[in-house]
C-alpha positions as CSV (number, residue, x, y, z in Angstrom):
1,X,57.8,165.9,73.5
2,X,60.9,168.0,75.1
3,X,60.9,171.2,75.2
4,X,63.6,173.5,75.8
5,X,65.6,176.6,75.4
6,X,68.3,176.9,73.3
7,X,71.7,176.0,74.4
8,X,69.7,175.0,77.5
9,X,69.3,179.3,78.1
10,X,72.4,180.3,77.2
11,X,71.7,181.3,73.9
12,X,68.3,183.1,73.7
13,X,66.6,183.9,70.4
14,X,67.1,187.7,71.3
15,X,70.8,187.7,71.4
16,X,71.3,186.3,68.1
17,X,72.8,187.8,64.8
18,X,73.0,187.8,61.1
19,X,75.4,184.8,60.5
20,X,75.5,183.4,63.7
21,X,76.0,179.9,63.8
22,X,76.0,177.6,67.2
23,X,75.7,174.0,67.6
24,X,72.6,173.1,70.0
25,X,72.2,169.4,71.5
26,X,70.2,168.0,74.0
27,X,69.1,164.4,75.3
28,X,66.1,162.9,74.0
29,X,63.8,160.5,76.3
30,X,61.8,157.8,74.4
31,X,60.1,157.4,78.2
32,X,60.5,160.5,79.8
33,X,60.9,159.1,83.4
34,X,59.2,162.7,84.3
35,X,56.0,162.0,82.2
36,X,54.9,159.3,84.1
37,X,51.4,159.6,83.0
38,X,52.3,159.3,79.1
39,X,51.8,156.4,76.9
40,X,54.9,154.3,76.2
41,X,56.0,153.8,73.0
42,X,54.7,150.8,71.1
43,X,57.7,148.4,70.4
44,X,59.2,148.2,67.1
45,X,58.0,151.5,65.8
46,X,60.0,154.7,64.4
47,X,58.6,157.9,64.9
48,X,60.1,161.4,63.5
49,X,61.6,164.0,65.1
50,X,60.2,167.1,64.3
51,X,61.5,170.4,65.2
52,X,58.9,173.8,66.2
53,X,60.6,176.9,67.4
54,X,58.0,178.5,69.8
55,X,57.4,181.8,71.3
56,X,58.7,181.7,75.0
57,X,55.7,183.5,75.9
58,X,53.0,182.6,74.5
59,X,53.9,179.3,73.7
60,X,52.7,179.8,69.8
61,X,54.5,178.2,66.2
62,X,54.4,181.5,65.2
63,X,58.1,181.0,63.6
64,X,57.8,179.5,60.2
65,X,60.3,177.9,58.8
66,X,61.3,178.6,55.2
67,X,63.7,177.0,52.4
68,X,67.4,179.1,51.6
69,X,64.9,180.8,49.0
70,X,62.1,181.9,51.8
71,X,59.4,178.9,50.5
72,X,57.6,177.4,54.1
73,X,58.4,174.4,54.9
74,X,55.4,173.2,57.2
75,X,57.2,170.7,59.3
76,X,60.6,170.3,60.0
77,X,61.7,166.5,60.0
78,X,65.1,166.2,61.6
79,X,65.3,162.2,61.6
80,X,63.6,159.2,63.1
81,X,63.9,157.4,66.1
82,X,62.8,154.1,66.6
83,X,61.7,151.7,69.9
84,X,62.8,148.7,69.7
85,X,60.5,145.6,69.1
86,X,62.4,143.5,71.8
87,X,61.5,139.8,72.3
88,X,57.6,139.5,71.2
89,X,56.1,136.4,71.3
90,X,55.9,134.5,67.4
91,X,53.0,133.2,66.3
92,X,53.4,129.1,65.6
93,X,53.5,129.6,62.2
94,X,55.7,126.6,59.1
95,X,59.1,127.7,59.2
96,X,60.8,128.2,55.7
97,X,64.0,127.8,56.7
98,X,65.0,131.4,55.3
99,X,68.1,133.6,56.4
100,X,69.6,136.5,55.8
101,X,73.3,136.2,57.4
102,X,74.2,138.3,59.6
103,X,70.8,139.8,60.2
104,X,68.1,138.0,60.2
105,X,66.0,134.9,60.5
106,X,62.5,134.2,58.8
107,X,61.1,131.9,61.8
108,X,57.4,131.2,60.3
109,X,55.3,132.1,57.5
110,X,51.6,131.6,56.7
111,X,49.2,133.2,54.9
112,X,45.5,133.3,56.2
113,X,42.8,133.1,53.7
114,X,42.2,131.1,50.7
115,X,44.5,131.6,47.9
116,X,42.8,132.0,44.8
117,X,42.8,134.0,42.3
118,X,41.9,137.6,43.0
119,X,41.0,136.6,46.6
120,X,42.2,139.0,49.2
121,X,45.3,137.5,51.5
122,X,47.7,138.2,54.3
123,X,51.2,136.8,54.7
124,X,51.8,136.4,58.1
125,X,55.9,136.5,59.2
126,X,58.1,136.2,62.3
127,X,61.3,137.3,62.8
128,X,64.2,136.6,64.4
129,X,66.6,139.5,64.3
130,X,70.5,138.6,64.5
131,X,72.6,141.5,63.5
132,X,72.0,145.0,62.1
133,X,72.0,146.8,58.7
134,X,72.8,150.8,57.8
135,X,70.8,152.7,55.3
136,X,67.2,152.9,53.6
137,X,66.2,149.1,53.0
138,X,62.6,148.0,51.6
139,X,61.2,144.7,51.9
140,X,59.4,143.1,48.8
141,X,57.0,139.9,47.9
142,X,57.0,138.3,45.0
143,X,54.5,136.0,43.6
144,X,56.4,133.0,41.0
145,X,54.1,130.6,39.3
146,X,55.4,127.6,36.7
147,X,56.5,130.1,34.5
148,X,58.5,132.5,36.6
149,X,57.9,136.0,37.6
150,X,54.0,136.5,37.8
151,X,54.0,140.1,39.9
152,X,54.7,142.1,43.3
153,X,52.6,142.0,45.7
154,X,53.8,143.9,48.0
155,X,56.3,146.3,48.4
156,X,58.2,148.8,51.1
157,X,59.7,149.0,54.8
158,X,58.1,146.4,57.2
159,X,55.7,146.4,59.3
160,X,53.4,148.9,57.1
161,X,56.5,151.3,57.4
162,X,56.4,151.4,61.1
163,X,59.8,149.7,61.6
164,X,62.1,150.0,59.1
165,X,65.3,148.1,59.0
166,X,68.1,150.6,60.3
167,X,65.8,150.3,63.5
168,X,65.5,146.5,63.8
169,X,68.2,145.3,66.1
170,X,69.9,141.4,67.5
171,X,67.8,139.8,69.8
172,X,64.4,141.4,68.3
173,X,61.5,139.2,68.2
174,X,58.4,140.5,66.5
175,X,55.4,139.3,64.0
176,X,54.8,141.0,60.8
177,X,52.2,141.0,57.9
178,X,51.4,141.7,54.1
179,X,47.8,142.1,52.9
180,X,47.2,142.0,49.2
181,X,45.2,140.3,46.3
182,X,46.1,137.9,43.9
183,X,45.9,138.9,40.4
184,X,42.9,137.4,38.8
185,X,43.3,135.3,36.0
186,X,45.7,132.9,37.6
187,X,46.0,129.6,36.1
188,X,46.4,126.3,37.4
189,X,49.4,124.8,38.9
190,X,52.1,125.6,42.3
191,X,52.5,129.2,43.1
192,X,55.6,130.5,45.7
193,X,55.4,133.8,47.2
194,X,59.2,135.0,47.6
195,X,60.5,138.0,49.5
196,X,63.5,139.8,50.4
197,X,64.6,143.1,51.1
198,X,66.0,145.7,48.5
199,X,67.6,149.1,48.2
200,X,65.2,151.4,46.6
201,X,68.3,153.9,45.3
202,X,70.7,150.7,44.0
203,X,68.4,147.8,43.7
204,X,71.1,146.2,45.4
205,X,69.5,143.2,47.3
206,X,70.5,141.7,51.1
207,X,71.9,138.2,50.8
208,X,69.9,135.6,51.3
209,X,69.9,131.7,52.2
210,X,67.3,128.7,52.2
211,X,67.9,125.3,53.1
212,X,71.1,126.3,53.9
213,X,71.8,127.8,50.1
214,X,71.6,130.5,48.3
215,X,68.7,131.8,47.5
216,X,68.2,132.6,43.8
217,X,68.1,136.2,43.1
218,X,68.1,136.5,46.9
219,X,64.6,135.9,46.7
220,X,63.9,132.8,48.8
221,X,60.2,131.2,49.2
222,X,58.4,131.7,52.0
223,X,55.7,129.6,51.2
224,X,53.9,127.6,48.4
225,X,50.4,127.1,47.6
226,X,48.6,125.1,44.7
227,X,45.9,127.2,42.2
228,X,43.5,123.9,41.0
């Protein structure tokens, strides 16, 4: 939570003029080393950066920002910045032998709870983070039965949004998880549940291996169950 003047006092509020432009920068502690009695920052987990312009004084958001046509805008989001997860330990979960080159590695999935129909769920995952990736990425899970494409069960950045893939980096360790409920109505035979990870603008999809192949539709299974 810095705060600060701007250009570090060199460039008070007061001195500025119509059309005035400056470039403004300063460094941005996820531990402040001075805040020694703040919390740390929970691993693998992005937060925004907001920026408030307060009164020097009085210490009030007093100054609202607005749009080029003078709407509010009730919080300024600059970005995000993320902790990393770093080496967590994995649950001992089956591993589905699932890659995704160059990135990462699907080192376990489960699910927990019975899988029936319209029964309630959660996939459990750990990963195994390789390499990195640029841009907005969502994650999704599929569920296949014997005659293809059943539904989604889930959908959007991992970890309930908390730490999304720009963010992940090699040598992260960390445990994920889905909860979500199985359509009713399913009949009898072998289900998979798939997954993968998407771009929500292109539909473009990461690549992806299992068993040393590529995976169909870079969806590869993460598990399999059977519906009696």
């Amino acid at each position: 939570d810095p705060t600060t003047l701007f250009g570090t006092g060199r460039l008070p509020s007061q001195d500025w003029r119509p059309g005035d432009t400056f470039c403004d920068s300063f460094n941005l502690w996820m531990d402040d080393p001075d805040l020694v009695d703040d919390p740390l920052p929970a691993p693998g987990t992005a937060y925004d950066l907001v920026l408030v312009v307060l009164d020097a004084r009085t210490q009030a958001a007093d100054w609202v920002a607005t749009t080029p046509d003078g709407q509010p805008i009730a919080t300024v989001r600059l970005g995000q910045a993320a902790s990393p997860a770093g080496a967590q330990p994995l649950p001992d979960l089956p591993n589905p032998d699932v890659h995704f080159p160059g990135f990462a590695r699907l080192a376990g999935a489960a699910l927990q709870g019975a899988p029936a129909p319209g029964e309630a769920v959660t996939l459990q995952l750990g990963w195994q983070v390789q390499g990195s990736v640029s841009g907005a990425w969502s994650q999704f899970v599929h569920l296949y039965g014997p005659h293809g494409f059943v539904g989604v069960l889930a959908d959007g950045p991992p970890r309930a949004g908390a730490y999304p893939l720009w963010a992940w980096q090699a040598g992260d360790q960390f445990a994920d998880s889905w909860t979500f409920t199985l359509p009713e109505g399913l009949a009898p035979g072998r289900y998979s549940i798939r997954l993968g990870f998407y771009r929500p603008d292109s539909g473009e999809r990461l690549p992806a291996a299992q068993g040393g192949q590529p995976a169909p539709d870079q969806s590869p299974a993460a598990l399999t169950f059977t519906v009696e």
